[in-house]
C-alpha positions in Angstrom: 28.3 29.7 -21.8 27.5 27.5 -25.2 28.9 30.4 -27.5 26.7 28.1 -30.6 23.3 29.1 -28.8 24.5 33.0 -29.2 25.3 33.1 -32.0 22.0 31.1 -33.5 20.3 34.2 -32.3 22.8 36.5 -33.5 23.4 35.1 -37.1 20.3 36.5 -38.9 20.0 38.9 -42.3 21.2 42.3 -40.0 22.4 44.8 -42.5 22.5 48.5 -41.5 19.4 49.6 -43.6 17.2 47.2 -42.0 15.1 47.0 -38.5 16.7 43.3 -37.4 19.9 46.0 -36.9 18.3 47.2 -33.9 16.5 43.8 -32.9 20.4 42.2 -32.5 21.4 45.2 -30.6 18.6 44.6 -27.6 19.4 40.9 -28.0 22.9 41.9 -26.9 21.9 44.1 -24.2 19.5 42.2 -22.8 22.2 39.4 -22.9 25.2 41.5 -20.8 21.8 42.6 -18.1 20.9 39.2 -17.7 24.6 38.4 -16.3 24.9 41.4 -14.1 27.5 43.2 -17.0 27.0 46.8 -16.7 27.5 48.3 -20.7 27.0 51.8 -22.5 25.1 52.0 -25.6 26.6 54.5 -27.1 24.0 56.1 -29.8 25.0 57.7 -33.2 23.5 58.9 -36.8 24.1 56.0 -38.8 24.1 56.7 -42.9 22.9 53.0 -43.8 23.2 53.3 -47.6 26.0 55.3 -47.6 27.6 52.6 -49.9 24.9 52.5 -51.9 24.6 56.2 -52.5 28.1 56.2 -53.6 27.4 53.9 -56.3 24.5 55.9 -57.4 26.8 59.0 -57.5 29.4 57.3 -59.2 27.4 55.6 -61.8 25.9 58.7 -62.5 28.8 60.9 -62.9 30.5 58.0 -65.4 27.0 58.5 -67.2 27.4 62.3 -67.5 31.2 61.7 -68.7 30.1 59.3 -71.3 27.7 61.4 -73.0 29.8 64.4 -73.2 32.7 62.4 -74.5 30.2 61.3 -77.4 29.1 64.9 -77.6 32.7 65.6 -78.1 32.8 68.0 -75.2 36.0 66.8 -73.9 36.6 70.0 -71.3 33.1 69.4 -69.7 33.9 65.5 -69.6 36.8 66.6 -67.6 34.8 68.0 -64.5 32.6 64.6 -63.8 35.9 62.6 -64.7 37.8 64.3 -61.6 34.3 64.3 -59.2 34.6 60.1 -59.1 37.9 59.6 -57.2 37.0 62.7 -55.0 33.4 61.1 -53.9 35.0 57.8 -53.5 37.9 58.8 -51.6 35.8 61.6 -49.3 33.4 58.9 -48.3 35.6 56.1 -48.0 39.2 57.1 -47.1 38.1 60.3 -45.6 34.8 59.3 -44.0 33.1 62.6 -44.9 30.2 61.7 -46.4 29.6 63.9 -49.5 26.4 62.1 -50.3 25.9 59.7 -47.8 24.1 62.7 -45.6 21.1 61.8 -47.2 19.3 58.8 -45.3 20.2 58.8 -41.7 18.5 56.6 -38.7 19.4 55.6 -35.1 22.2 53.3 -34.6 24.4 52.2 -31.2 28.0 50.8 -30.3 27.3 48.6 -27.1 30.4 49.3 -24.8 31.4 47.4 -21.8 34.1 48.5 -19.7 35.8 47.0 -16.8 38.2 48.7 -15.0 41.1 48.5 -12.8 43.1 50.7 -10.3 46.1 52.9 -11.2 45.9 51.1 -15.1 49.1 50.6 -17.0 47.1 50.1 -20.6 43.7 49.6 -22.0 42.8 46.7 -24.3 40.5 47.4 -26.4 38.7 44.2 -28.3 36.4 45.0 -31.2 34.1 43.2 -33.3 31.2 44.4 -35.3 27.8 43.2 -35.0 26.1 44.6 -38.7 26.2 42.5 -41.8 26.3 42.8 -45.4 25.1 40.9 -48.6 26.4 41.5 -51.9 26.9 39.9 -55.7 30.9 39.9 -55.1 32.7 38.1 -52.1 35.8 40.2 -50.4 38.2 38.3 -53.3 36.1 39.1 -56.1 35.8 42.9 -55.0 39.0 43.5 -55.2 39.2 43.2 -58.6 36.9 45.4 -59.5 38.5 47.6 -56.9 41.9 47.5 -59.2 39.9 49.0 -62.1 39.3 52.3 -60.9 43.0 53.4 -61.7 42.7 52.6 -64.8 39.5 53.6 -65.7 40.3 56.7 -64.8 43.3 57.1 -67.0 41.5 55.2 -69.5 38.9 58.4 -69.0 41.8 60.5 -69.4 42.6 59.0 -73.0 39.2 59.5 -74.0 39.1 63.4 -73.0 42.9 63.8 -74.9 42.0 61.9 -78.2 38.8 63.8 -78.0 40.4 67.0 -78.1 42.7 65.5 -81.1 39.3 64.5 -82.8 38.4 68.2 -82.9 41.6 69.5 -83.7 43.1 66.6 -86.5 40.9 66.1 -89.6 41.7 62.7 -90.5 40.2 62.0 -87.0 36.7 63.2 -87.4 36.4 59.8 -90.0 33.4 57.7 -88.3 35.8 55.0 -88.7 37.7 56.7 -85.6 34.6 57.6 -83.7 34.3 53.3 -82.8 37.3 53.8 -80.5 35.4 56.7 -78.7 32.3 54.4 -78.3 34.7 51.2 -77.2 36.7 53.0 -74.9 33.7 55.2 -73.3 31.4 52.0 -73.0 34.4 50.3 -70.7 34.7 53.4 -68.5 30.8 53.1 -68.3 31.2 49.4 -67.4 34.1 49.6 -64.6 31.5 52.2 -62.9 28.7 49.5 -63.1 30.4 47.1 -61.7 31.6 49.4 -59.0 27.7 49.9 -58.4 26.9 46.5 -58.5 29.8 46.4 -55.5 28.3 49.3 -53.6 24.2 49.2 -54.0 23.9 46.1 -56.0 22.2 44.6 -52.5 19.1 46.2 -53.6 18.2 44.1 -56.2 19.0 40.8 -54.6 16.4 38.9 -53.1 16.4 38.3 -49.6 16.7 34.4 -49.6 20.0 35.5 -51.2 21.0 37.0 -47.5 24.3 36.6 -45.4 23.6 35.6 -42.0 26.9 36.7 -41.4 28.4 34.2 -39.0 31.4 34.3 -39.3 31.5 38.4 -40.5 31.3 38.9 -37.7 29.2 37.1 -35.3 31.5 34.5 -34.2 34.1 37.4 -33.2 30.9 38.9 -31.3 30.0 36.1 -29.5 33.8 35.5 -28.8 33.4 38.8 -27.2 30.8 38.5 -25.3 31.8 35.1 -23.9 35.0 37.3 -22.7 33.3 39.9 -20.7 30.8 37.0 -18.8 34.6 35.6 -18.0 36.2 38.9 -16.6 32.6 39.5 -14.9 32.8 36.0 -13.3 36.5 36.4 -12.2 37.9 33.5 -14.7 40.1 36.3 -15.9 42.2 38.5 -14.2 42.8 41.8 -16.0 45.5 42.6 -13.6 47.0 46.1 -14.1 44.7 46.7 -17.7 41.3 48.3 -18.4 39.8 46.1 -20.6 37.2 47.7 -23.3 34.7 45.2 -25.1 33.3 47.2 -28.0 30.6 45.8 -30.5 30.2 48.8 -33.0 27.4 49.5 -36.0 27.9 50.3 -39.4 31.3 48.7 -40.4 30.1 47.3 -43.5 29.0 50.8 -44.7 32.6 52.4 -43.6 33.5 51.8 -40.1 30.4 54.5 -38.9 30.1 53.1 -35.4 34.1 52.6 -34.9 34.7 56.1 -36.5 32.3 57.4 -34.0 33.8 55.9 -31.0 37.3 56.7 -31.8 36.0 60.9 -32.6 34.4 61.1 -28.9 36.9 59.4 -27.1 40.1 60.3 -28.9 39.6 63.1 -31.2 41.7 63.4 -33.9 44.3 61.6 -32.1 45.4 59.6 -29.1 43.9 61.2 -26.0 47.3 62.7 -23.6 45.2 61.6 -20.4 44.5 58.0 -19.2 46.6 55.0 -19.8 47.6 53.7 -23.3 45.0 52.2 -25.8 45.8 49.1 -28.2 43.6 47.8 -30.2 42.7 43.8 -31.2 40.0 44.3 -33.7 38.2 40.2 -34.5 37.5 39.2 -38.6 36.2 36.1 -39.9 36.8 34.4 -36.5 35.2 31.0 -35.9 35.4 29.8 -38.9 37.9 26.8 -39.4 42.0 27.0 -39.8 45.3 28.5 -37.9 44.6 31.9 -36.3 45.9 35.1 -38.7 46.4 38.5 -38.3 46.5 41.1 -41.1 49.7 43.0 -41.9 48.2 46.7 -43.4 45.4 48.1 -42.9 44.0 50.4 -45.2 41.5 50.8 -48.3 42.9 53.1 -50.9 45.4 55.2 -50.0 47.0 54.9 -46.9 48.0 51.4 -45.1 48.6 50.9 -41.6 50.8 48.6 -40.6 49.9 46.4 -37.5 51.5 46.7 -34.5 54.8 44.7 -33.9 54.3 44.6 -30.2 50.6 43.3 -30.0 51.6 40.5 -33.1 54.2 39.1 -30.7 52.1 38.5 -27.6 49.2 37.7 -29.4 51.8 34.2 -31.8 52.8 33.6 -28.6 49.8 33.7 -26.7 48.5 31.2 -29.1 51.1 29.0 -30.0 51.3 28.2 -26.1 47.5 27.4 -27.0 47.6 25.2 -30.0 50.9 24.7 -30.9 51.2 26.7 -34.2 52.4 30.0 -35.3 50.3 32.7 -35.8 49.8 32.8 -40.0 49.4 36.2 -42.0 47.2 38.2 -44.5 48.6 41.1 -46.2 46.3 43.3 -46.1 42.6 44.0 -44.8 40.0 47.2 -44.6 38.0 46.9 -41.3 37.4 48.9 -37.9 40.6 49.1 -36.9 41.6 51.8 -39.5 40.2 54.6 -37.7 42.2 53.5 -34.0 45.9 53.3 -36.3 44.3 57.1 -37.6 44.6 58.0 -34.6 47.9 56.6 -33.4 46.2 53.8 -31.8 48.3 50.6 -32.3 45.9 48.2 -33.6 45.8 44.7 -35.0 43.1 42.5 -36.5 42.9 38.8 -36.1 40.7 36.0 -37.5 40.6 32.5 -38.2 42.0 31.1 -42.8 39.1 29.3 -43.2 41.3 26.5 -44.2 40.4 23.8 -45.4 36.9 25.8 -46.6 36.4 28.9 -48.5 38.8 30.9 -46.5 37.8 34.9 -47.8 35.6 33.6 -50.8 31.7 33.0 -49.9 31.6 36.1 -47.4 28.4 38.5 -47.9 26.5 35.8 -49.2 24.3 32.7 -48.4 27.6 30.4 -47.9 28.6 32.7 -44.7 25.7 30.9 -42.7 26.0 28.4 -39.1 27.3 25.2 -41.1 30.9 27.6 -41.7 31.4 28.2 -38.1 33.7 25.5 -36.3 33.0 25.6 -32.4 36.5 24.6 -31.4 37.9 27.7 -32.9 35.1 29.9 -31.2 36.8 28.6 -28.1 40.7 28.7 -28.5 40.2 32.4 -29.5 38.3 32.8 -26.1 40.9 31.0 -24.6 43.9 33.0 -26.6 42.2 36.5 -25.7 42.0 35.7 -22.0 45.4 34.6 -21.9 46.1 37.5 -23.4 44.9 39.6 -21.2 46.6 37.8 -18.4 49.8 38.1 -20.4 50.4 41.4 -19.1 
C-alpha cells in the first residue's frame, strides 16, 4: 500500500463547514470496500461552526460589557462579564453547546472493527479525518488562550473602580475616566483576538487553506494502512479486539469522538466486554523521534496519559528505531473524552524536528512537502508491533 498516494487524495481543504467533509469520508469508504474491510459509518449532528459561534457570542458579550462600563453601569457589566467563562467552558470543557445548536448538518465516524474470540482488551486507534485553517498556529493560540484569566479579572477591576467612580468624588475627574477607556478597550481586544482564534477562518481566503497533512491525515492514512494489514493477516491481533476509528469534528471540539464515546460508553466505561485503551495519532508523519503527550486537557481539567500504554508503546518503538520515546506536556485532542470516561488513553505523534515542529499547523505550511514517508511507515510498523505486543 503506498500510504503517499492516500494521502494525496486525502490532504485537501476539508474543514467541518464545508461539502469536501463528506467527499473524504466516501473516499475512505470506498477505500476499506475496495479491500474486502467491512466498517460502520456511524452518523451524527455535526455543529460545524460551533467554534465560530462561540467567538461571535463572546465578542459580543465583551461588547455589551464595554459599553455599560462606559455607561458606568458597573452591576449590569457584571452579568455579561460572568456569561464569557460560562459559554467558553459549556461548549468547550463541557461539550454542551449553548450556542453552537444553531447550524447543524450530517456528519459520520467511519469504524472498522476486527474481532477476536474470548478478548482480553480492545485497542482502540483514533485519528481524525476533518481539518482546520486559522490566523494562529497551535503555539500562537495559546497565548491568546493565557489571556482569558486575566482579562477577566482585568474585567473585574473595571466593574470595582466603576463602582468607586460613582461613589468617590475626586474620581468622576475626566482625567480618571482615561483608565476606564484603556482598561475597557484591552478587555475588548483579548475578546477579539479570541474571535480571530475561533471564527477568524471566515475571513481568510481560501488559497490561505490547510490541507492538513499532517493534522491529521498522515495519522489517517497510518490507520488505514493498519486495518488493510490485520485484514491481510500481516498482523496478528492475538487475544485483542482491535478498533480503527476515523472520527468528524475534532477541530470544532471532539464532536465525532464525543459521540462515539456517549453510545458506546455512556458516561463511563461500559461493565460489559473486555477493557478499552485508547492510542489517539497527532501530527504523525511529519519528520523527528516519535512523542507522546503527558496531560490532556483544555481548560480545566488534565488527564494524565496512561503509564501502562507509554511503556509498551517506548518500547515498542525503541526495538524499532533505536530511540526513546520523547514527550510533550500537554495537548487538547480526541482522546479527552475516552480519559472522561475512565478510558486510559494516550496520544502520540511525530516533533517535527528538524522543521516547524507545532508552529505552521492550520495553515498553508501543513501541506504534502511536511510529510516524511519513512515516518508514515515506522509508526505502521510501531502500531502493528504493538498490537502483537500483547
Amino acid at each position: 500500500m503506498d500510504m503517499m498516494k492516500i494521502l494525496e487524495q486525502i490532504a485537501i481543504p476539508r474543514p467541518c463547514h464545508r461539502e469536501s467533509l463528506g467527499q473524504v469520508a466516501v473516499f475512505v469508504k470506498e477505500l476499506l470496500s475496495s479491500w474486502g474491510t467491512p466498517f460502520l459509518a456511524q452518523e451524527f449532528a455535526l455543529r460545524p461552526h460551533a467554534i465560530l459561534l462561540l467567538g461571535i457570542g463572546v465578542l459580543l458579550l465583551a461588547t455589551i460589557f464595554f459599553i455599560l462600563i462606559l455607561k458606568k453601569k458597573p452591576l449590569w457589566a457584571l452579568i455579561p462579564l460572568l456569561l464569557i467563562p460560562v459559554i467558553i467552558f459549556s461548549e468547550t470543557e463541557f461539550s454542551k453547546p449553548v450556542l453552537s445548536w444553531l447550524i447543524q448538518k450530517p456528519a459520520e465516524n467511519i469504524v472498522v472493527e476486527f474481532k477476536t474470540d474470548a478478548p482480553e482488551r480492545e485497542l482502540i486507534f483514533a485519528a481524525h479525518y476533518d481539518s482546520k485553517t486559522d490566523f494562529w498556529d497551535h503555539q500562537e493560540r495559546s497565548r491568546i488562550a493565557g489571556l482569558f484569566t486575566p482579562s477577566l479579572f482585568l474585567g473585574l477591576a473595571l466593574i470595582i473602580w466603576t463602582l468607586l467612580m460613582k461613589k468617590v468624588n475626586i474620581l468622576s475627574a475626566k482625567k480618571f475616566q482615561v483608565v476606564t477607556i484603556v482598561g475597557g478597550v484591552f478587555f475588548l481586544m483579548a475578546y477579539g483576538l479570541a474571535f480571530s482564534w475561533w471564527g477568524g477562518y471566515i475571513f481568510m481566503n481560501q488559497k490561505s487553506d490547510s490541507l492538513g497533512a499532517v493534522d491529521d491525515g498522515g495519522a489517517v492514512v497510518v490507520l488505514l494502512a493498519l486495518a488493510k494489514d490485520i485484514q491481510e493477516g500481516r498482523i496478528s491481533i492475538g487475544s485483542s479486539d482491535v478498533t480503527i476509528l476515523l472520527t468528524a469534528g475534532e477541530e470544532v471540539g471532539f464532536q465525532g469522538a464525543g459521540h462515539y464515546v456517549k453510545e458506546r460508553f455512556g458516561s463511563g466505561q461500559s461493565a460489559s466486554g473486555p477493557s478499552p485503551y485508547l492510542v489517539n495519532l497527532e501530527l504523525v508523519g511529519q519528520n523527528g523521534n516519535m512523542v507522546y503527550w503527558e496531560k490532556i486537557g483544555i481548560f480545566l481539567r488534565f488527564y494524565e496519559a496512561d503509564a501502562g500504554l507509554i511503556d509498551r508503546l517506548s518500547v515498542t518503538w525503541k526495538g524499532i528505531s533505536g530511540k526513546d520515546m520523547a514527550s510533550y506536556p500537554k495537548l487538547s485532542d480526541d482522546s479527552k473524552m475516552f480519559a472522561e470516561a475512565g478510558i486510559p488513553v494516550v496520544t502520540v505523534g511525530h516533533s517535527g524536528l528538524p522543521g516547524l515542529g507545532w508552529g505552521g499547523l492550520h495553515s498553508v505550511n501543513d501541506n504534502l512537502q511536511r510529510v516524511n514517508p519513512e515516518n508514515l511507515e515506522l509508526m505502521r510498523k510501531t502500531l502493528g508491533n504493538f498490537i502483537e505486543s500483547y
